[in-house]
C-alpha positions in Angstrom: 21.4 -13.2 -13.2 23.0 -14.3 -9.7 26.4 -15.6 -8.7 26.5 -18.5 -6.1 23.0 -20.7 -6.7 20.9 -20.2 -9.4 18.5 -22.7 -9.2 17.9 -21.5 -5.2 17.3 -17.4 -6.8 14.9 -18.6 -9.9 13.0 -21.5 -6.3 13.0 -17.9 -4.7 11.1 -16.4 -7.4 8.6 -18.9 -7.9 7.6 -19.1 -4.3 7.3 -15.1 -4.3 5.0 -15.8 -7.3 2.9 -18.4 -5.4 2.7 -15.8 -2.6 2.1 -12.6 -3.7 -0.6 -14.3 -5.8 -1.9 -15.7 -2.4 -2.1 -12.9 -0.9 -3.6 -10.9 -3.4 -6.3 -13.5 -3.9 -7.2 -13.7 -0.1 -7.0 -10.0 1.7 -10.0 -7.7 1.7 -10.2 -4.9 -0.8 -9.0 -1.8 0.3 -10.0 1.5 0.4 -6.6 3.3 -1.9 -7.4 0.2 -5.0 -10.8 1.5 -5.2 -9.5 4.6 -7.2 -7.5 2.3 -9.1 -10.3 0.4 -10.2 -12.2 3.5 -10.5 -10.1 5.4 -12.2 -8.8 2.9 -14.4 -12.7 1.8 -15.7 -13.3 5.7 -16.3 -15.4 6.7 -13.8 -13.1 8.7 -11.3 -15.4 9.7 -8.9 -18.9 8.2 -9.2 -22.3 10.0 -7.9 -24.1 7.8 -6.0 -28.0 7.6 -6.1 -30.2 9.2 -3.6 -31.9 5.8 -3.2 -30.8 2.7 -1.9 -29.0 0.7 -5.0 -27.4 -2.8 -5.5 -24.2 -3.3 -4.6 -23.4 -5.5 -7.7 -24.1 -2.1 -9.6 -20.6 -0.8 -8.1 -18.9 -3.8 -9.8 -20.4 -3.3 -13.1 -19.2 0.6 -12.7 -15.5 -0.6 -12.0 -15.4 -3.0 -15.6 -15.6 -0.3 -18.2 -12.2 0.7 -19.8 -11.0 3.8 -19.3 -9.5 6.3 -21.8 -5.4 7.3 -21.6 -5.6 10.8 -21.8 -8.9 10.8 -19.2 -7.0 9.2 -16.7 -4.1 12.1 -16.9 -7.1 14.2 -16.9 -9.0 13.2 -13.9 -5.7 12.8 -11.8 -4.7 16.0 -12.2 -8.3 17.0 -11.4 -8.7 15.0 -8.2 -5.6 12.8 -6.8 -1.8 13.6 -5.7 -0.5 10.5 -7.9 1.5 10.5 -11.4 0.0 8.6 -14.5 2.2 5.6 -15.1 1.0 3.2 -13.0 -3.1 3.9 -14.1 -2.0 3.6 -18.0 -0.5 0.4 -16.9 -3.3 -1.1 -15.0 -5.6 0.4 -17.3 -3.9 -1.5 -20.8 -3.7 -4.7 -18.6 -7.0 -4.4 -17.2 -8.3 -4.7 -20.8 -5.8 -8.5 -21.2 -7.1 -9.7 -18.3 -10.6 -8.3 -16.8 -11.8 -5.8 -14.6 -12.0 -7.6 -11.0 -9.8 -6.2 -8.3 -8.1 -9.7 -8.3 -6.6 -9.3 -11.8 -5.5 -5.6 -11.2 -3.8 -7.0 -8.2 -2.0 -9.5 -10.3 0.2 -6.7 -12.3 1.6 -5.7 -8.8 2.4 -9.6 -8.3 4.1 -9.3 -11.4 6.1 -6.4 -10.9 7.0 -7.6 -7.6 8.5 -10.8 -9.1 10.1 -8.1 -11.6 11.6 -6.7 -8.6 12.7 -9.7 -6.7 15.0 -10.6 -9.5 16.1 -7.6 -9.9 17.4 -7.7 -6.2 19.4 -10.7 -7.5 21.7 -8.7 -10.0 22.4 -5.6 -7.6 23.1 -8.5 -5.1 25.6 -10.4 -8.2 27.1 -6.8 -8.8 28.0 -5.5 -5.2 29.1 -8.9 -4.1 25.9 -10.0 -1.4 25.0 -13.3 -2.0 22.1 -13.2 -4.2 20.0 -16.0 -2.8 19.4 -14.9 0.4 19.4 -11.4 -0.1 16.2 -12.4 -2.1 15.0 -14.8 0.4 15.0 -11.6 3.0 13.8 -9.5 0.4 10.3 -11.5 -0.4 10.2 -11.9 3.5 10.0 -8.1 3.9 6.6 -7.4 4.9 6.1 -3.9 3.5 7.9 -5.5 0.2 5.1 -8.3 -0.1 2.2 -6.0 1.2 2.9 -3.9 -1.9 3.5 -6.7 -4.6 -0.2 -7.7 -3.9 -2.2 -4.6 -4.0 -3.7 -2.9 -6.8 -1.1 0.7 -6.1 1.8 1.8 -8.1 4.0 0.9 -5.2 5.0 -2.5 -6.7 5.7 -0.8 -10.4 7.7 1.8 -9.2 9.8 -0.2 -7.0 10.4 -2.8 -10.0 11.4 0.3 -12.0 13.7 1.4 -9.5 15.6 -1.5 -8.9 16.6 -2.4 -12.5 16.9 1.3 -12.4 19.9 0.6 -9.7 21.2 -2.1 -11.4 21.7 -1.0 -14.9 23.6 2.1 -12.9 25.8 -1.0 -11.7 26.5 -1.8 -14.9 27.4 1.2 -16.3 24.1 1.5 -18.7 23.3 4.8 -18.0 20.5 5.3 -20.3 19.1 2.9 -19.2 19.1 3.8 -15.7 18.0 6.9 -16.2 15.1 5.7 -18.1 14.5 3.6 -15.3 14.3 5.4 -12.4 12.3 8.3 -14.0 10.3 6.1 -14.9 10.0 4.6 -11.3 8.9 8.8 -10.1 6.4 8.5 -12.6 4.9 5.8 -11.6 4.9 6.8 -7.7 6.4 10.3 -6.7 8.4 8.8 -3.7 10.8 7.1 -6.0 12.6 10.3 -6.6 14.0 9.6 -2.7 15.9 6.2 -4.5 16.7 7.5 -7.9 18.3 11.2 -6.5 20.9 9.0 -4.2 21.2 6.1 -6.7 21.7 7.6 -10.1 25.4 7.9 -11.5 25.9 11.7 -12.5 29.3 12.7 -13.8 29.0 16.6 -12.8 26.3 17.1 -14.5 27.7 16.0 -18.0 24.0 15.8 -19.6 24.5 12.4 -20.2 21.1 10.7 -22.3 20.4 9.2 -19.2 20.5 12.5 -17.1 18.3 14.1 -19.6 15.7 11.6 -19.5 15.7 11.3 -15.8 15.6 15.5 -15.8 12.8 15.0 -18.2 10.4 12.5 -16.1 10.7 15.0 -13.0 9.3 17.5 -15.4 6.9 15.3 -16.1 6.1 14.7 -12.5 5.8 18.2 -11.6 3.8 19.1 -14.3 1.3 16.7 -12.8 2.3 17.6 -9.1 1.4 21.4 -9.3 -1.9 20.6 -10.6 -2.8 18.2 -7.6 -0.7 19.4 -4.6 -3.7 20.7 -3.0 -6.3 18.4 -3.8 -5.6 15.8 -0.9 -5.5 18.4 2.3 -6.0 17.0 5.8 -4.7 13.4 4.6 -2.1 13.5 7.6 -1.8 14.8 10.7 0.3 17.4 11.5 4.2 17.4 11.4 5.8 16.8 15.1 9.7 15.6 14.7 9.7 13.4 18.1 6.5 11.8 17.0 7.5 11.8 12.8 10.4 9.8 14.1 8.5 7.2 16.6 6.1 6.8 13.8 8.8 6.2 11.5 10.8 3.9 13.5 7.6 1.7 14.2 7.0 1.3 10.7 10.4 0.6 9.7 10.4 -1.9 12.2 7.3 -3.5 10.7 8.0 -2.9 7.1 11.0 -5.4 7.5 8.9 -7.7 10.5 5.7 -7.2 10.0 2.5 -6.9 12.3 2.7 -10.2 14.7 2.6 -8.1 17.7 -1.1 -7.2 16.2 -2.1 -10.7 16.4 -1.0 -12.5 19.7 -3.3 -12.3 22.5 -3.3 -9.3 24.4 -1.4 -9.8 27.1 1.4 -11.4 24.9 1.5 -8.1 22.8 3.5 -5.8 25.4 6.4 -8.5 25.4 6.1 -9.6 21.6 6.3 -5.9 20.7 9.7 -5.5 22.8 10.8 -8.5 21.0 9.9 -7.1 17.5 11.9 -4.0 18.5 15.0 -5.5 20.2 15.2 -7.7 16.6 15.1 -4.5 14.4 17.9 -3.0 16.4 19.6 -6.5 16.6 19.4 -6.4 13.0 20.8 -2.8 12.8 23.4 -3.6 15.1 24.7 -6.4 13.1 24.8 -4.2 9.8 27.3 -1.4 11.7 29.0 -4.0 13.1 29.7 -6.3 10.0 29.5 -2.9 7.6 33.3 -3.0 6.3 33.1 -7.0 5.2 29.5 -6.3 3.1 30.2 -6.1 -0.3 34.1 -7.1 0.0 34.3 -9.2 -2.9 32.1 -8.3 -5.5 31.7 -10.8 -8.3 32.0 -8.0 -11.0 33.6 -4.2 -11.6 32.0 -1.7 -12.9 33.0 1.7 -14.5 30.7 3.3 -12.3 30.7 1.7 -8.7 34.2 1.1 -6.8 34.5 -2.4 -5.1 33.6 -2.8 -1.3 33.2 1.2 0.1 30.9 2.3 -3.0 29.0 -0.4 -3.1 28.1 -0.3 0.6 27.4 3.3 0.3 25.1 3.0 -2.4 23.1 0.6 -0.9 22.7 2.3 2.7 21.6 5.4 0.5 18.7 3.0 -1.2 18.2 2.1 2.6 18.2 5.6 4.3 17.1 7.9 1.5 13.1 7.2 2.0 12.6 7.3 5.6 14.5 10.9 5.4 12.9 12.1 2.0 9.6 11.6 3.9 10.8 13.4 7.2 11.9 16.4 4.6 8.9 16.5 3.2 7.0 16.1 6.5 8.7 19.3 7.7 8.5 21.2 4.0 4.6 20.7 4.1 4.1 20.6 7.5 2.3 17.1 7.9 3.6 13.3 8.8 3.2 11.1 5.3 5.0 7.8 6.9 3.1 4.7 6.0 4.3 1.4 5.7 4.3 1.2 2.1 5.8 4.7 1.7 9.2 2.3 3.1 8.6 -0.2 1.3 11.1 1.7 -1.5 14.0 1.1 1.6 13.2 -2.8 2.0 15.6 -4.5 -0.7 18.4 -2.2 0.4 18.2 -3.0 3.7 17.4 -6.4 3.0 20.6 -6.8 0.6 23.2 -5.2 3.3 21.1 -7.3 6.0 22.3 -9.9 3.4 26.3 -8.7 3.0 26.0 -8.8 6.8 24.9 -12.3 7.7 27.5 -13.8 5.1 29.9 -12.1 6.6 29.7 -14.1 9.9 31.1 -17.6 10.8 29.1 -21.0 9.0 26.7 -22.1 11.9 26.0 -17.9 13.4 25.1 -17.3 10.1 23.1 -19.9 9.3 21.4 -19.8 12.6 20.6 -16.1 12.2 19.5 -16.2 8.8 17.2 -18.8 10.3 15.6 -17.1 12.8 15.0 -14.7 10.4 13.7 -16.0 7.6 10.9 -17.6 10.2 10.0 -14.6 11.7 9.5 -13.6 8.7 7.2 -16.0 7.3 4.9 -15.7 10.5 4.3 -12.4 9.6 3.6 -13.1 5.8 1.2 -15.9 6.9 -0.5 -13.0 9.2 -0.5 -10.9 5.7 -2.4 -13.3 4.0 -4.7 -14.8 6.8 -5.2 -12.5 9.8 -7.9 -9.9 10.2 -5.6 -7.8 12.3 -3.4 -6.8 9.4 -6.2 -6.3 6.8 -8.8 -3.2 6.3 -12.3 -4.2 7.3 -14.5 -4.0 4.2 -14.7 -8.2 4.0 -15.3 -8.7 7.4 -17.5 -5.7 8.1 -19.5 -6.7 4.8 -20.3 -10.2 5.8 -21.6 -9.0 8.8 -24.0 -6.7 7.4 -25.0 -9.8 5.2 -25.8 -11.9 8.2 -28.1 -9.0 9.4 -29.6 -7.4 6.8 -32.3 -10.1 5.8 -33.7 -8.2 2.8 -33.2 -4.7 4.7 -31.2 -2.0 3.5 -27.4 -1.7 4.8 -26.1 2.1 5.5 -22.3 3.0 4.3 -21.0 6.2 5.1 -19.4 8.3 1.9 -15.8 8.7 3.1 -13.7 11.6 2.0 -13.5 10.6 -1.9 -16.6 8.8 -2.3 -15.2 5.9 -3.8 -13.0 4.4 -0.9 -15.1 3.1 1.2 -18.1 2.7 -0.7 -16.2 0.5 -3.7 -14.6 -1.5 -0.7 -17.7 -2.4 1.0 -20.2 -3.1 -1.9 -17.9 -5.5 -4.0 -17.4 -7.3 -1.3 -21.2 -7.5 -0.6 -23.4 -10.0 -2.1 -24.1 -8.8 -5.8 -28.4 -8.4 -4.2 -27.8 -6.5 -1.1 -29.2 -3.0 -1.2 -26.9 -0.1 0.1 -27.6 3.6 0.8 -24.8 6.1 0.5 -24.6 8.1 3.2 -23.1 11.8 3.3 -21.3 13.7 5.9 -23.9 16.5 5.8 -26.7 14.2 5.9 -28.6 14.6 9.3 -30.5 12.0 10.9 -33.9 13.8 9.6 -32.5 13.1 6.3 -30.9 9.8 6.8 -34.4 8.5 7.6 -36.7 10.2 5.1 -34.5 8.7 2.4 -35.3 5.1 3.9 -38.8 4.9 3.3 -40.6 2.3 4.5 -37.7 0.1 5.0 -37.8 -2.3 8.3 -34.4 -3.2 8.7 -31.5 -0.9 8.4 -27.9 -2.4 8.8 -25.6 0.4 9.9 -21.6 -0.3 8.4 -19.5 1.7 10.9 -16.5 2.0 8.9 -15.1 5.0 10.1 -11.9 4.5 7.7 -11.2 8.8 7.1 -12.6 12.5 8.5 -15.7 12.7 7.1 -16.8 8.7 7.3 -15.9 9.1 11.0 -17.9 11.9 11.4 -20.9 10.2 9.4 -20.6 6.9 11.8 -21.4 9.5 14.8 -24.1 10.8 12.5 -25.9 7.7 11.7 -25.9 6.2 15.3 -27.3 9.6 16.0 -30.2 9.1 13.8 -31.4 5.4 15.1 -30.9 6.4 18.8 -34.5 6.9 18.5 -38.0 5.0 20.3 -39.1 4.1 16.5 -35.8 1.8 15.7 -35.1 -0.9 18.3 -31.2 -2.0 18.4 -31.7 -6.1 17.2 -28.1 -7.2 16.8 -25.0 -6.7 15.9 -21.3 -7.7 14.2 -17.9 -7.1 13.2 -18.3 -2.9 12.6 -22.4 -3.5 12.2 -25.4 -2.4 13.7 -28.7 -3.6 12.7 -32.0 -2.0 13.7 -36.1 -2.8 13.0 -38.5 -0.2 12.8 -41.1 -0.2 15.4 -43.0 2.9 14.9 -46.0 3.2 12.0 -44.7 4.3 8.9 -44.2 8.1 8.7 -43.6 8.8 12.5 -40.8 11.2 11.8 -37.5 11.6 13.7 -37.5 13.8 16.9 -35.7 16.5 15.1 -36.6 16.2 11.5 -38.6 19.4 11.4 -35.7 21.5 12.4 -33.0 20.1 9.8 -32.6 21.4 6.6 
């Protein structure tokens, strides 16, 4: 599989194992896995009750096994994803259980899948293999994706032995690959368009089956490409390319600047950035002595020059496919783990570059390195800063709610942050979905003669932001008196009779 040290590549796949599984077993859920889980168990978009309900209820909805042909259904129906990745889950879901933890382990999986295949590209266009796998597990969008339960982690696997097949000339193969890889997660395409051999369009096997999972995807794709409107905010180039720049920077260094104490961030953030364009400067500089001896030929990849160019177009071709489609559809869809696809390109001629360098500068940068990253991958797995809030937000409304009932605002699919928040909740506590059209009138008649209310502010999209405004609305009343409060919690007690209405009750709907 690799060319100079073996038994370092298969020490740098077991401690990716160790650590994606880590991670995975120690960050919050998060609001995008709760339609995985959802889906995946058969119940898309589940109707919550009217009256307050148990949040071990929302586990027992996520354990049921979901049907093939109803997840193609409901994603056409309701979500802006392709099907591969939910058959997946869905067929290892029934192997393994229905917890969040053991979805989360196929991305671990696939993300070891992928790290090794990092090692034969690296054997093929001549980059060491070791530390270009080393820098590779070290990326923080990379390991961020191998331990969440989203197709990002399948579809990069897919498009990396995608890539390397191409390497070796298996053309079928790679085309099989890498459609696969769009099928699994759209943004794919950006890697397999700029990586797959074509010889003018001789209609190769692997050209058809590539051709024929883009079909595929747009057969799904015109069904859904209105269903997720208002996700992102408008397209602006200068800002599309700040925004894209920061997360590049983080998806290779991750989020330390989050993390230090505030008046360290300024001056760790100029850090961060002077190392990203350190890093970048060393690439150009280096560029003509990466990939100079490769340890193999290849029908379809020329020594030194091809090989470079192929993997700066693994490296470039996501940030710019999103900037394309950011001015095609007129919004800004850059997220960290939308670059994650460029992270073992630029992580392999990152790689080709520091070999490239005298013994001890090499060693010394690799170093550095290789520590900065692993600061930022123990902040992946350990620091609220870098994780969404449903954990930490959920034990606080434990601590407070003392038998009461704890609010949770709907969110724009229903399922995001309400699946979050309740399975992280003790299996007893009682929760009451809250809508965005619900006015305080309502908010309070459907309490009853509950004491203690627990409001979770997790303002996480549109329409939970704008019922967090709602529901301190409704308690900023003489008949609830303000008692404490946590990480994203409010807790109130009533102090009014029973059935002293709200101020404006009468007059809403």
């Amino acid at each position: 599989m690799v060319n100079a040290a073996p038994k370092s590549c298969w020490a740098v796949l077991a401690l990716g194992l160790a650590m994606f599984s880590a991670t995975a077993a120690l960050r919050s859920a998060e609001y995008d896995e709760q339609y995985t889980i959802f889906l995946t168990a058969g119940v898309a978009r589940p109707v919550w009750p009217e009256v307050p309900f148990m949040a071990g209820k929302v586990g027992a909805l996520q354990a049921g096994p979901g049907s093939l042909a109803g997840i193609a259904r409901d994603l056409r129906a309701s979500d802006v994803h392709p099907p591969l990745y939910f058959w997946a889950v869905a067929l290892w879901r029934r192997l393994t259980g229905g917890g969040l933890f053991a979805a989360r382990l196929f991305s671990v999986l696939c993300g070891v899948a992928a790290l090794a295949a990092v090692g034969v590209v690296a054997n093929r266009t001549g980059v060491p293999a070791a530390s270009a796998m080393l820098l590779t597990l070290g990326c923080y969008g990379f390991a961020y994706t191998a331990a969440i339960a989203r197709g990002f982690a399948l579809a990069q696997a897919l498009t990396l032995w995608g890539v390397a097949m191409a390497l070796y000339g298996r053309r079928g193969w790679a085309g099989m690959l890498l459609g696969a890889a769009t099928f699994a997660n759209y943004l794919a395409v950006f890697v397999g368009l700029v990586t797959f051999p074509t010889r003018r369009w001789s209609r190769s096997v692997g050209e058809v089956v590539f051709g024929a999972f883009l079909l595929a995807d747009l057969w799904f794709f015109l069904a859904q490409r209105n269903s997720r409107a208002g996700q992102f905010p408008p397209f602006h180039l200068l800002t599309a390319l700040a925004r894209l720049a920061r997360y590049a920077a983080a998806d290779l260094f991750g989020g330390v600047p989050l993390y230090v104490p505030a008046a360290l961030q300024p001056a760790a953030t100029g850090v961060f950035a002077c190392l990203t364009l350190a890093t970048a400067a060393l690439i150009a500089a280096r560029w003509r002595h990466i990939a100079a001896c490769p340890a193999g030929r290849s029908d379809h990849i020329a020594p030194g020059p091809a090989a470079r160019r192929l993997l700066l177009a693994g490296a470039v071709a996501p940030p710019a496919g999103l900037l394309v489609l950011g001015a095609v559809f007129h919004n800004t869809p850059i997220e960290l783990r939308y670059l994650a696809f460029a992270a073992p390109f630029a992580a392999l001629l990152l790689a080709g570059a520091l070999a490239s360098l005298p013994a001890m500068p090499g060693r010394a940068a690799i170093t550095l390195l290789v520590v900065v990253q692993a600061i930022s991958l123990a902040g992946l797995m350990t620091r609220p800063e870098t994780m969404q809030p449903a954990r930490a937000t959920a034990s606080a409304a434990a601590g407070l709610a003392a038998g009461g009932i704890v609010l949770v605002p709907h969110g724009n699919d229903g399922v995001g942050v309400v699946g979050a928040f309740a399975i992280e909740s003790p299996p007893m506590q009682r929760l009451l979905v809250v809508r965005r059209g619900d006015n305080p009138g309502r908010i309070l008649s459907r309490l009853g003669a509950t004491r203690r209310v627990v409001l979770a502010l997790l303002g996480q999209d549109d329409d939970s932001r704008a019922t967090v405004a709602m529901l301190r609305a409704a308690f900023a009343t003489p008949c609830w008196r303000r008692i404490g409060e946590g990480f994203n919690v409010i807790a109130f007690d009533r102090v009014c009779d029973e059935g002293v209405p709200w101020a404006s009750s009468t007059a809403s709907p």
